[in-house]
C-alpha angles and dihedrals in degrees: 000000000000090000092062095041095118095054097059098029091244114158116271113234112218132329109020104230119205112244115223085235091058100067112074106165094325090308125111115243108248108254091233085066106037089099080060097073093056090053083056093056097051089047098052093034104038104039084225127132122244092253093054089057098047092059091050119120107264088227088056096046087047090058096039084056094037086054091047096051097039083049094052086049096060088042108046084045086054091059094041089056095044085063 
């Protein structure tokens, strides 16, 4: 649940991580529109409308995130140790 920690204002444990949605030209994403950012995703990765997405089960949309993330992880530590 910490991932998603921005999207439903939980407090954060430890060292706060950026999140690669956050950074928009050097300025900070409003919070109002963070969810935003996760609509965005569905939509690009998924080739649904917005209003496709907004009738999906939560469950389902959590996994779909959770794969993603766990997906750019492995990827992102790949190329670190590629280095």
């Amino acid at each position: 649940m910490e991932q998603y920690s921005g999207l439903f204002k939980t407090k954060k444990k430890g060292k706060d991580k950026p999140s690669r949605y956050d950074d928009f030209g050097g300025q900070q994403l409003d919070d109002r529109y963070k969810w935003l950012a996760y609509i965005e995703i569905f939509i690009e990765k998924l080739n649904l409308k917005e209003t496709e997405v907004y009738v999906m089960n939560y469950i389902h949309t959590l996994n779909w995130l959770g794969y993603w993330k766990n997906k750019n992880d492995v990827k992102s530590a790949k190329e670190k140790n590629s280095l």
